[in-house]
C-alpha positions in Angstrom: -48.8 -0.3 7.6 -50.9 -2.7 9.3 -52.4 -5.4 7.3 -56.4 -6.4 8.1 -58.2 -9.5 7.1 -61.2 -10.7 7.9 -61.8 -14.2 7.5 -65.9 -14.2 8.7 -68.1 -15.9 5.7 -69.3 -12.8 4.4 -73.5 -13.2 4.1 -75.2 -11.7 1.7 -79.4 -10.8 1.4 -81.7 -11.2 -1.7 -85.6 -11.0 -1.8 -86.4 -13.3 -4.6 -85.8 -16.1 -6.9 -84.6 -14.0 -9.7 -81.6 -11.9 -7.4 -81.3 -15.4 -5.7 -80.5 -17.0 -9.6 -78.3 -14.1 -10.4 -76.3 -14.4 -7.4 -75.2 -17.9 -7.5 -74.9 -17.7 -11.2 -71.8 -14.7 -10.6 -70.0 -17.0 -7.7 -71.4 -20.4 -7.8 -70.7 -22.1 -4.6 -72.4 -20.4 -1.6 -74.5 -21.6 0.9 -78.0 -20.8 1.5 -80.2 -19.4 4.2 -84.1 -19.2 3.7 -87.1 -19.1 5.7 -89.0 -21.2 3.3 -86.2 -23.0 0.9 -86.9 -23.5 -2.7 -88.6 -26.8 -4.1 -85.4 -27.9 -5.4 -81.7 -26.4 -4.7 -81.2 -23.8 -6.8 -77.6 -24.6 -8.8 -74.6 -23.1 -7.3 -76.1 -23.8 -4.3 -73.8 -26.3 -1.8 -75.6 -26.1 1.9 -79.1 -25.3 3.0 -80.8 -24.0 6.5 -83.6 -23.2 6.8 -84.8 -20.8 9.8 -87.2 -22.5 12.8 -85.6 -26.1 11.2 -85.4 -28.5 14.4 -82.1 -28.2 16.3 -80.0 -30.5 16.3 -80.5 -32.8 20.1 -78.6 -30.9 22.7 -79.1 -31.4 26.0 -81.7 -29.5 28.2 -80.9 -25.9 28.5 -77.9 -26.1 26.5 -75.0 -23.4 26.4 -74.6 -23.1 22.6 -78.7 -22.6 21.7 -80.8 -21.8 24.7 -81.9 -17.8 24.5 -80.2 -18.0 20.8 -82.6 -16.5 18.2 -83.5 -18.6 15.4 -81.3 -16.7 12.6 -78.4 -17.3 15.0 -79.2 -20.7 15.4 -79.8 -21.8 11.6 -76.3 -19.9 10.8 -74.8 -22.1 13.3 -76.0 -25.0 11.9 -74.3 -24.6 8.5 -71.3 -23.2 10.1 -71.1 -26.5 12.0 -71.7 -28.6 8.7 -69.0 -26.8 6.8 -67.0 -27.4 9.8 -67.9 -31.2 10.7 -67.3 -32.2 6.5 -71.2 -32.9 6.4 -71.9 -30.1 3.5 -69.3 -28.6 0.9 -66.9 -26.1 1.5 -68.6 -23.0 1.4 -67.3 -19.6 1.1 -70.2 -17.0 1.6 -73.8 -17.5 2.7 -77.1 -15.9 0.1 -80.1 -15.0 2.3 -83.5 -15.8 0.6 -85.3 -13.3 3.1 -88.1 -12.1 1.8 -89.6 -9.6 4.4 -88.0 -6.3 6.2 -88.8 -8.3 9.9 -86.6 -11.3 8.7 -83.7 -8.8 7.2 -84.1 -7.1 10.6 -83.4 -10.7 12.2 -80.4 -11.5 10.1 -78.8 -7.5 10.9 -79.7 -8.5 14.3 -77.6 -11.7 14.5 -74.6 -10.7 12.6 -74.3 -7.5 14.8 -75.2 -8.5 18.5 -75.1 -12.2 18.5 -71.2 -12.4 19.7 -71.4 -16.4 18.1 -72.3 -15.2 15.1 -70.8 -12.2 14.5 -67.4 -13.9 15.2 -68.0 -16.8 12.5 -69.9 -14.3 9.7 -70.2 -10.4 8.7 -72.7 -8.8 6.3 -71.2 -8.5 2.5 -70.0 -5.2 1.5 
């Protein structure tokens, strides 16, 4: 029998402050994706990006971002922070999104953006 795992960061979505609390407070650890971040990191929490956050300085018309949406591009910067030892070791990514047009945006990336959706999956 053939054996199947899949080693994407799984990525999970929360609207609020209170499902964002009672996330991290079950697994502790996770880094965090939110179009406006909190005041203050919320404990549990080991990474932050924020969407429409400045790019890192690539080169004019670069490969890796250019025609990239911004939810692809924030979850590339933490992927390349977890990679690079400039965050913690994370093992799953909370999304503080919100609104249905930002949820759309995440669904979006994780399913067509091939960068992406090779590096994370949606939580089942």
């Amino acid at each position: 029998m053939p054996v199947f795992a899949d080693g994407r960061i799984p990525v999970s979505v929360v609207a609020d402050q209170a499902e964002l609390a009672a996330s991290l407070a079950a697994r502790p650890g996770a880094a965090l994706l939110a179009e406006q971040p909190p005041p203050s990191l919320p404990l549990g929490v080991v990474a932050l990006a924020e969407l429409g956050a400045e790019p890192s300085a690539h080169p004019a018309a670069c490969a890796c971002c250019a025609g990239r949406p911004p939810m692809a591009q924030a979850l590339d910067r933490l992927f390349l922070a977890r990679v690079k030892g400039q965050t913690k070791w994370f093992d799953r990514v909370v999304a503080l999104l919100p609104d249905e047009p930002a949820r759309q945006a995440l669904a979006s990336a994780l399913r067509d953006d091939a960068v992406t959706a090779s590096r994370y999956r949606p939580e089942a």
